[in-house]
KEKEDO-854057 format. One line per 10 residues: number of its first residue (from 1); for each residue x, y, z of C-alpha. Coordinates in pm, 1 decimal, padded with zeros to 6 digits. Example, Ala and Ser with C-alpha at 12.3 -4.5 7.8 and 13.67 -1.06 7.14 Angstrom:
1> 01230.0:-00450.0:00780.0; 01367.0:-00106.0:00714.0 .
***
This chain:
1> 02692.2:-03598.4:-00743.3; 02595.8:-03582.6:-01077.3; 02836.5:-03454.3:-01333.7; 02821.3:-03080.7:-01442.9; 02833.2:-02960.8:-01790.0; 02981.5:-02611.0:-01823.4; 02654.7:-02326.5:-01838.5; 02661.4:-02023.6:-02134.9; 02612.2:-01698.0:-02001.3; 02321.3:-01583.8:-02214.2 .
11> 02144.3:-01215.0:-02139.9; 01883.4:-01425.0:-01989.8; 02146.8:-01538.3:-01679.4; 02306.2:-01214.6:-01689.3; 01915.3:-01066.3:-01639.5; 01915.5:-01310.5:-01339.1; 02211.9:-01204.4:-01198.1; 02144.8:-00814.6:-01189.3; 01794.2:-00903.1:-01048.1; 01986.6:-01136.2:-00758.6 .
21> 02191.6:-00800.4:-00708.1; 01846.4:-00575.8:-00661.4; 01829.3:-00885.9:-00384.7; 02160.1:-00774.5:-00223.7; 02019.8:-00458.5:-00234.3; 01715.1:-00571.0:-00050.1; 01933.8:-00828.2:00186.2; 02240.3:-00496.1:00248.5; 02077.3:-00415.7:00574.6; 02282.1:-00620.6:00776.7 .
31> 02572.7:-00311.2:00635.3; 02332.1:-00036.5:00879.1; 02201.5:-00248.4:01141.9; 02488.4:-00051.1:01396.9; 02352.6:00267.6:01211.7; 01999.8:00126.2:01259.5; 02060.7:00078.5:01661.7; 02269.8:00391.1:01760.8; 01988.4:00608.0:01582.2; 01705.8:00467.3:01708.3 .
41> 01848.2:00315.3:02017.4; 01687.7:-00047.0:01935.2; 01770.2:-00368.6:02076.2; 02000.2:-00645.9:01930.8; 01614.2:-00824.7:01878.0; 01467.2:-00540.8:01705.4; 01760.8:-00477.4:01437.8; 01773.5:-00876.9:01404.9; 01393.5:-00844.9:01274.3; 01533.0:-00630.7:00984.0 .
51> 01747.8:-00887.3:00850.8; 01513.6:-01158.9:00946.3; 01207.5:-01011.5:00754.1; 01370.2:-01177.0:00459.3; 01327.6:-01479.3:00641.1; 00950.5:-01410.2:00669.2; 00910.1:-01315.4:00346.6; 01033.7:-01680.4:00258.9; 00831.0:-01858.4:00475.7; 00535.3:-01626.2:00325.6 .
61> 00590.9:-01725.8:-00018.4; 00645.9:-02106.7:00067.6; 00281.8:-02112.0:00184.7; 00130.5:-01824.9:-00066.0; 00378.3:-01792.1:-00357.7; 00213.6:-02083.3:-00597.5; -00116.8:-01924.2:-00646.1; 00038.1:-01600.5:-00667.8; 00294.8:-01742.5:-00988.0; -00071.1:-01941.4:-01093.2 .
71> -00237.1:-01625.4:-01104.8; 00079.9:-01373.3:-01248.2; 00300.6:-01679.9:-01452.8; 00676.7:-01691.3:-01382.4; 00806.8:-01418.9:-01597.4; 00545.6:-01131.3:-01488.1; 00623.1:-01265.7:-01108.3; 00996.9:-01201.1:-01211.0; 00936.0:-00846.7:-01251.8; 00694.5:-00818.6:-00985.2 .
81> 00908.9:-00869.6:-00717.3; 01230.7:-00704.7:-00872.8; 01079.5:-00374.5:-00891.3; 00906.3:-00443.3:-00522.8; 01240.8:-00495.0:-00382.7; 01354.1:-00177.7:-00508.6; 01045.0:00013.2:-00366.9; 01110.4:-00202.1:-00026.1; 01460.2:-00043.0:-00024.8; 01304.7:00355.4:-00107.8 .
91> 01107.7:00296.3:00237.7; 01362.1:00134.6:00444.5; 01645.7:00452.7:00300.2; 01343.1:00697.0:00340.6; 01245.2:00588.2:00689.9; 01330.2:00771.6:01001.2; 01182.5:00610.6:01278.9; 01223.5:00196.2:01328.1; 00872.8:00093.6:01214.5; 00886.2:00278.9:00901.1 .
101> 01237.2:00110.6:00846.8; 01110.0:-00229.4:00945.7; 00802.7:-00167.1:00704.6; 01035.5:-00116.5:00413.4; 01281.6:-00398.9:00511.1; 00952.1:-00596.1:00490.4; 00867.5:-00513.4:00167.7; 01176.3:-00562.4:00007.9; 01153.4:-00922.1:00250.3; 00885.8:-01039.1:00084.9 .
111> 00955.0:-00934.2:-00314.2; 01345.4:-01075.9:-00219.1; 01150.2:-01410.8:-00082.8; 00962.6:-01428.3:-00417.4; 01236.3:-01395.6:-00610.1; 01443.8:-01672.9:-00482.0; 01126.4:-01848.9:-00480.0; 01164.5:-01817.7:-00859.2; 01516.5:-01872.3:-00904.2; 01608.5:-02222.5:-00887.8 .
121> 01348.9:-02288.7:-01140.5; 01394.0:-02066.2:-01396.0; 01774.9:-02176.9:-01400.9; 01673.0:-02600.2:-01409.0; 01422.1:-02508.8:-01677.7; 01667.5:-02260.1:-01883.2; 02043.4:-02424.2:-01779.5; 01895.8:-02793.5:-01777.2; 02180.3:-03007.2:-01670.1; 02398.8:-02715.1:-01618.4 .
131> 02225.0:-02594.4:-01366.8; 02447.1:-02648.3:-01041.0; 02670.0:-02404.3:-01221.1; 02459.1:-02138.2:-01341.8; 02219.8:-02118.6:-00996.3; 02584.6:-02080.4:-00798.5; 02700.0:-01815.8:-01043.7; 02354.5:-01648.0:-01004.1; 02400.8:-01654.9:-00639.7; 02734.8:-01577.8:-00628.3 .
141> 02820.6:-01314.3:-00902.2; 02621.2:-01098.1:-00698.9; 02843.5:-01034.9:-00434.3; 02985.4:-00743.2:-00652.3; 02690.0:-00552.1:-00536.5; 02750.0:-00659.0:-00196.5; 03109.3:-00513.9:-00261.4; 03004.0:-00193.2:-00416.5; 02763.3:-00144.9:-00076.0; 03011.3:-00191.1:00156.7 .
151> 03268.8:00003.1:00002.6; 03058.6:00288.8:-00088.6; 02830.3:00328.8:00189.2; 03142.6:00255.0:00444.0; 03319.1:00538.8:00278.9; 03048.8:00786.9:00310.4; 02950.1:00646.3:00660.5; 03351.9:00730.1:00717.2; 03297.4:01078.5:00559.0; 03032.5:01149.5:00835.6 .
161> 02746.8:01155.4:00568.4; 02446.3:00910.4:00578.0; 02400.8:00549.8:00470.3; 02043.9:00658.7:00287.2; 02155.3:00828.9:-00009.2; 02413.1:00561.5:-00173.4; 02251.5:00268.6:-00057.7; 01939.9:00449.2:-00211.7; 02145.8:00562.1:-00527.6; 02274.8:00224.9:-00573.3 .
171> 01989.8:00015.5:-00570.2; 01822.4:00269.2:-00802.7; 02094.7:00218.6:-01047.8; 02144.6:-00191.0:-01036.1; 01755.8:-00182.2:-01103.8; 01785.2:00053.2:-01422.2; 02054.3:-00190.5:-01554.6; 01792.7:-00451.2:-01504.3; 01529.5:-00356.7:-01734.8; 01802.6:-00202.8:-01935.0 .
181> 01914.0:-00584.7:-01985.4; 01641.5:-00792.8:-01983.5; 01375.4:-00581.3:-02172.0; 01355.3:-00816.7:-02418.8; 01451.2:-01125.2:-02232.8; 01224.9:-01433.8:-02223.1; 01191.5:-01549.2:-01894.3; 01052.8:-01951.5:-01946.7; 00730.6:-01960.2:-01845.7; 00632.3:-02255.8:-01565.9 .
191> 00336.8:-02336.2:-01417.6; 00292.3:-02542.5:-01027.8; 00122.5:-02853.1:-01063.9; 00011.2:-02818.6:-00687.0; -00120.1:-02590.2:-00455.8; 00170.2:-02643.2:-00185.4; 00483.6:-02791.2:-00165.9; 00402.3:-02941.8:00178.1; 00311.6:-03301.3:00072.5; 00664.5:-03344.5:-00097.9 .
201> 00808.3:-03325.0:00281.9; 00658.4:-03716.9:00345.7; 00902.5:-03801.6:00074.0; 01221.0:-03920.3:00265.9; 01459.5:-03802.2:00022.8; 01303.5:-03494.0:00020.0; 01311.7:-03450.3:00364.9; 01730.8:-03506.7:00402.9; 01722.1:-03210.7:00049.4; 01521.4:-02987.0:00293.1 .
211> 01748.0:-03069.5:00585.0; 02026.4:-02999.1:00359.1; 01896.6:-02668.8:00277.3; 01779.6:-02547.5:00586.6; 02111.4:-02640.5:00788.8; 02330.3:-02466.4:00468.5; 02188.7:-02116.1:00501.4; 02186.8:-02160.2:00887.5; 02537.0:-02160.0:00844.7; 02564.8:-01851.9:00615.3 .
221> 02284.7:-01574.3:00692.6; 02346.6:-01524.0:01062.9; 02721.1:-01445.7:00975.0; 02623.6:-01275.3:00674.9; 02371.9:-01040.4:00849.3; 02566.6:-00966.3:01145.9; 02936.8:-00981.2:01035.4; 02959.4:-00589.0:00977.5; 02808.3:-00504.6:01317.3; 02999.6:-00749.1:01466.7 .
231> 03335.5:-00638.5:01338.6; 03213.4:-00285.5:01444.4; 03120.0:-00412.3:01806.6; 03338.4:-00672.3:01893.8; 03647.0:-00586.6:01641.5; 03672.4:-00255.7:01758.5; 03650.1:-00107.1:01403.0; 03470.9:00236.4:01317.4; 03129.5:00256.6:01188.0; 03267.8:00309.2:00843.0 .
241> 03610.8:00047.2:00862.7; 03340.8:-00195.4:00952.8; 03067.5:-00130.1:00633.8; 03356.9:-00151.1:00423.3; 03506.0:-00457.7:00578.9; 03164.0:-00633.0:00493.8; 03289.5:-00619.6:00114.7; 03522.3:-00879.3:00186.7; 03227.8:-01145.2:00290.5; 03083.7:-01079.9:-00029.2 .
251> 03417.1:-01145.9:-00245.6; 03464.5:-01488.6:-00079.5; 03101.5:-01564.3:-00118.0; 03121.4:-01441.5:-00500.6; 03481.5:-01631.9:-00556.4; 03390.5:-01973.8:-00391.3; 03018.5:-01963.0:-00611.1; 03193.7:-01922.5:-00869.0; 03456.2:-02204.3:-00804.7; 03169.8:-02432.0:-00708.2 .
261> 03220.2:-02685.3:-01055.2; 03563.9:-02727.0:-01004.2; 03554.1:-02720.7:-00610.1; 03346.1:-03013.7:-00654.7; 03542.9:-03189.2:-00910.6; 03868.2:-03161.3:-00705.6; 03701.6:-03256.6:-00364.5; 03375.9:-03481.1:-00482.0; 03168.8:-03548.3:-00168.2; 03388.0:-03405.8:00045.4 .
271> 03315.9:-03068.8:-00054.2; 03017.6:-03003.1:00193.0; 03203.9:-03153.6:00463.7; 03519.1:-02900.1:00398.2; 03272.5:-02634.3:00367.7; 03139.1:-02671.4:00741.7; 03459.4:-02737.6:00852.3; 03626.2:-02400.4:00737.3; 03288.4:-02240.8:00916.3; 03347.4:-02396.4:01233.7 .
281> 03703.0:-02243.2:01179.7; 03648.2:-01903.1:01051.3; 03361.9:-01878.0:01348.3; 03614.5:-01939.4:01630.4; 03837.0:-01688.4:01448.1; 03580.6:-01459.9:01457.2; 03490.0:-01564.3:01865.9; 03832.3:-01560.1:01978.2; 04033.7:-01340.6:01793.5; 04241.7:-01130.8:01900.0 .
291> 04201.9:-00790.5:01764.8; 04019.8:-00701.0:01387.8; 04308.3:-00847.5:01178.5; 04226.6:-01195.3:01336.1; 03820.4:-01195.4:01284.6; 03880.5:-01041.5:00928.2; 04053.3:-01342.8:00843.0; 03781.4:-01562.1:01011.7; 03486.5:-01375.9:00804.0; 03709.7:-01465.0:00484.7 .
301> 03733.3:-01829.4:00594.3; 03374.1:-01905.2:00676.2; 03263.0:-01709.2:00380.2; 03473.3:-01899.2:00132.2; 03380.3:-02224.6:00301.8; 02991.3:-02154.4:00321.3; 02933.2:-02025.7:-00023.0; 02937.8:-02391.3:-00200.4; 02698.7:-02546.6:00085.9; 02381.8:-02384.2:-00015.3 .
311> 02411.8:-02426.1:-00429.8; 02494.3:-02800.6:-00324.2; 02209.0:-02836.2:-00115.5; 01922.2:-02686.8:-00366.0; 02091.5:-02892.9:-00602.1; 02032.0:-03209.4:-00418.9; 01669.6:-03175.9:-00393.8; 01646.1:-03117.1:-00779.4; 01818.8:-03439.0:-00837.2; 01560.4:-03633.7:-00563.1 .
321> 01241.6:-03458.8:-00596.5; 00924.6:-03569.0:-00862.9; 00809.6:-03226.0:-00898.7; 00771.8:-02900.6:-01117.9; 01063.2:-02666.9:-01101.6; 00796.3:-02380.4:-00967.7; 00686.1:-02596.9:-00665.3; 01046.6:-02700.5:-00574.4; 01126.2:-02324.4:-00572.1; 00850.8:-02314.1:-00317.8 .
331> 01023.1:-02538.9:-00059.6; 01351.2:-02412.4:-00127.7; 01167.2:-02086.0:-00002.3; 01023.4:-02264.0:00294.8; 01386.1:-02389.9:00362.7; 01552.9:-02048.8:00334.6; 01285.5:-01944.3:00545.4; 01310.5:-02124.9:00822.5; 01699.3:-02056.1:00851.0; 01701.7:-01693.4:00756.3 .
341> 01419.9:-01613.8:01010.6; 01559.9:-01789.0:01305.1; 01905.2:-01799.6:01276.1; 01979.1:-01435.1:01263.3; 01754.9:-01389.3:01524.9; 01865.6:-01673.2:01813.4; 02229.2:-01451.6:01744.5; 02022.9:-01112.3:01860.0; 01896.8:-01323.2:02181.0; 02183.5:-01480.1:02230.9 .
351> 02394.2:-01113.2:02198.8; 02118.5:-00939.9:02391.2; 02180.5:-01196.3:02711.9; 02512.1:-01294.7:02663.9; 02680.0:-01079.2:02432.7; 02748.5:-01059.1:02037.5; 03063.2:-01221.7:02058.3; 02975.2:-01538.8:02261.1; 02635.3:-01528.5:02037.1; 02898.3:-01624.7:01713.7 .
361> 02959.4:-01975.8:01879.0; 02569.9:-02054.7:01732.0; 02705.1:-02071.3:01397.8; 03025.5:-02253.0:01521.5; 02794.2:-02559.6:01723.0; 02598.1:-02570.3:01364.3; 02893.8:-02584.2:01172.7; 03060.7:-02899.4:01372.8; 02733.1:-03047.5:01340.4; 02738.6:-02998.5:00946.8 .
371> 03058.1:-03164.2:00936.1; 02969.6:-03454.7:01156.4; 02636.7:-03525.7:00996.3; 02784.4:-03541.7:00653.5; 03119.5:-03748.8:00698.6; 03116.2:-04085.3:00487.8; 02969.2:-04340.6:00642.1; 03179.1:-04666.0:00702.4; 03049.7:-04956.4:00564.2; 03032.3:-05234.6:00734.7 .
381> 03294.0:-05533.8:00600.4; 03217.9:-05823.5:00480.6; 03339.7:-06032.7:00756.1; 03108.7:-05850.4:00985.7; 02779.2:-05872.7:00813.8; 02806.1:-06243.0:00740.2 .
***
């Protein structure tokens, strides 16, 4: 791993990091998915398509997003899907029957799968060799909204009011601060030298970056997405315990992000490996428990070990792939994609057939597979390759 010089925080990556909050915003449905299924009496497959249309979204943009930043440039695209998200979240808040909720979830899917899309670039092309650090504390800074959502909506949930108006309220205000902030921002302008980010997949070192990526947010989003429902479900807490329980997945998420540099320089390679390893732990916390106290402590544990795997992963592909920033942000999107939209939803299958707590040992078989796919390899000794 390359060494990491410490990143400034300029208005330009504070403007990145309010607009990643509009994407919790977007992403905070996984806080209402219980709401979502005891209103409309939906199955463990039908909320799972809420969270997943993210996931769709990405896959979307991997395929469609580099004419679309060809025909609007990066910093108009910026904006573009920002103030989509927020309109996303009006439908989803303002819907009252499940396809009018799944519409908005959509939207907000697809401007939150642009977005992303856009990320990684705009932070290599701004932060330069900084950027491991900066894209982490982009994703990871964040969280605060994810904080503010669970505690606020949990406490009005608890109140016996109804999850609309704050999460509603909130997203309007994080997107005010937005323009508030980066009004007069310059967002640096990149154009794709290709019309899909396909053909870099033949590359073989691009291939192991996507693999990276792809088994990373595996081991985050399903967790992520279903950790409030399924401290509400199997934990035994109360609708509004459980939404403001989720606040502490996005503290260790937002801690650990911002740890990342100096995770890295106190564990080197065996960062990702420790990572997986705490997820495999904090997943069988979460699976065997017993009682709310136990799986509380298993959410903090796979949250603090997950956070550095995805950051690590992007960064990876960066450092191996001949490309424009704009078309690597492409197949980081097709990456995220392909996670986000399937792992969330093999958990609803699996908790539709076998139940949600047996459906959590998904995330613990990809997890031991993370570790054991990334151990050193042993070289062979002299002696024995003579």
């Amino acid at each position: 791993m390359p060494e990491r010089t410490t990143f400034s925080w300029d208005r330009l990556t504070v403007t990145c990091v309010l607009s990643f909050c509009i994407l919790v915003c977007g992403l905070s449905v996984g806080l209402v998915l219980g709401e979502l299924r005891d209103q409309f009496a939906i199955s463990g497959v039908l909320a799972a398509m809420h969270g997943a249309a993210f996931g769709v979204g990405l896959l979307v943009m991997s395929m469609a997003g580099l004419p679309l930043v060809a025909a609007l440039g990066r910093p108009r695209g910026f904006w573009v899907a920002s103030g989509s998200i927020v309109v996303g979240v009006a439908v989803l808040c303002a819907g009252q029957s499940w396809p009018v909720t799944l519409l908005g979830s959509t939207i907000a899917g697809l401007a939150c799968a642009f977005l992303v899309m856009l990320m990684p670039g705009i932070m290599a092309d701004h932060h330069g060799d900084a950027m491991t650090g900066a894209f982490a504390a982009v994703n990871g800074v964040p969280g605060v909204a994810g904080i503010a959502f669970s505690l606020v909506v949990g406490a009005v949930i608890t109140a016996g009011g109804s999850w609309r108006w704050p999460y509603l309220a909130l997203t309007l205000l994080i997107g005010a601060a937005t323009v508030l902030v980066g009004r007069r921002v310059r967002i640096p302008n990149a154009l794709p030298t290709a019309r899909s980010a396909l053909p870099l997949l033949r590359q073989p070192d691009v291939r192991r970056s996507f693999i990276k990526m792809v088994h990373a947010v595996l081991a985050e989003f399903p967790i992520g997405v279903w950790a409030v429902t399924f401290l509400k479900e199997v934990g035994g807490a109360s609708a509004g315990t459980a939404a403001t329980l989720g606040a502490v997945w996005g503290t260790c998420i937002m801690v650990s992000r911002l740890l990342v540099p100096r995770t890295v320089a106190l564990l080197g390679r065996a960062t990702v490996v420790v990572g997986y390893a705490m997820v495999v732990l904090g997943s069988l916390l979460l699976w065997t428990g017993p009682g709310l106290g136990v799986r509380v402590l298993g959410v903090v544990i796979a949250g603090l070990g997950c956070a550095p795997l995805y950051p690590l992963a992007v960064e990876h592909l960066y450092d191996n792939a001949d490309a424009d920033s704009v078309t690597l942000g492409a197949l980081t999107a097709l990456a995220s994609g392909v996670a986000v939209t399937a792992g969330p939803l093999v958990v609803g299958v699996i908790a539709d057939s076998a139940g949600l707590r047996n459906a959590m040992l998904f995330v613990t078989g990809l997890a031991a597979l993370g570790v054991v796919t990334n151990l050193p390899r042993r070289q062979p000794s002299p002696a024995l390759s003579r």
